[in-house]
N, C-alpha and C positions, 0 to 999 in steps of 0.2 A: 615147862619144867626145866629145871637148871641141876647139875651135879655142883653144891655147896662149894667143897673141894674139887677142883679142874678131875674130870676122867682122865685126863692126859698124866696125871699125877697117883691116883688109884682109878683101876678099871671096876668099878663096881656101882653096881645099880639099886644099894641097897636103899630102904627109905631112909636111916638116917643120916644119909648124904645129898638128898633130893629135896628142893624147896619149889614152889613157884614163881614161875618168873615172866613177865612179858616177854614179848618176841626184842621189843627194843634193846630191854637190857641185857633181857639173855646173850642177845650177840655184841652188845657192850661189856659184859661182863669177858666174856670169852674163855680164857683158861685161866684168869687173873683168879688171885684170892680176895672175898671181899671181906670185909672190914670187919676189925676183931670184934665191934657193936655187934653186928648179925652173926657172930660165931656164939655168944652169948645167948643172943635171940634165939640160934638152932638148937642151943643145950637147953632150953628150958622148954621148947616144941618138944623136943625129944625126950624131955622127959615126962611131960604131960601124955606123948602118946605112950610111952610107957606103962604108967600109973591106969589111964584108963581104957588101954586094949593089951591086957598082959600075951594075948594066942598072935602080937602079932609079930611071924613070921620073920618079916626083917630084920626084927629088934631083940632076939631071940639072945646072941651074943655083945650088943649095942653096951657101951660104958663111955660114960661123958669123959673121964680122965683119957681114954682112948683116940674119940676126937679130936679133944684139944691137944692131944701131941700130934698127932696125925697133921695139924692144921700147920703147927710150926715145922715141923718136920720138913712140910710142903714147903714151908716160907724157906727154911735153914736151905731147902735145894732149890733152889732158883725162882720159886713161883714167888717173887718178893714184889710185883707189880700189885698193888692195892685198889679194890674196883671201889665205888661208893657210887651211889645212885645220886642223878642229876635229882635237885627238887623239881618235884611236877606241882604244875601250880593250873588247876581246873575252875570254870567257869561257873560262877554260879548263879 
């Protein structure tokens, strides 16, 4: 599990800031923000669980126009180092 948005930048544990992540990445990623593609990706996860678990708990207060200032906001104070995932390339 990975905080989307670095914790070092919002302390919060909520699910629509929580994505999955490998151990590799996760500790490649670090406190970095990643790539505006995957901030996309997490508005439409997020709004998928939206739409189809309205009782959940996290998302109670959740607005995609929220994150996506939140992300810049992040970038506008220092977190401007950009993560992107290496291609993993599997054996078949």
């Amino acid at each position: 599990m990975d905080h989307f948005i670095p914790r070092t930048f919002i302390k919060d544990d909520k699910m629509w800031n929580l994505v999955l992540a490998c151990p590799t990445c996760n500790l490649q990623k670090s406190d970095k923000l990643a790539s505006v593609i995957f901030l996309e990706k997490l508005l439409d996860r997020n709004k998928r669980i939206v739409l189809l678990n309205k009782d959940a708990k996290d998302m109670e207060k959740y607005c995609d126009q929220n994150l996506r200032a939140v992300y810049y906001w992040a970038k506008f104070n220092g977190y401007d180092a950009i993560w992107k995932p290496k291609k993993i390339e599997y054996e078949r």
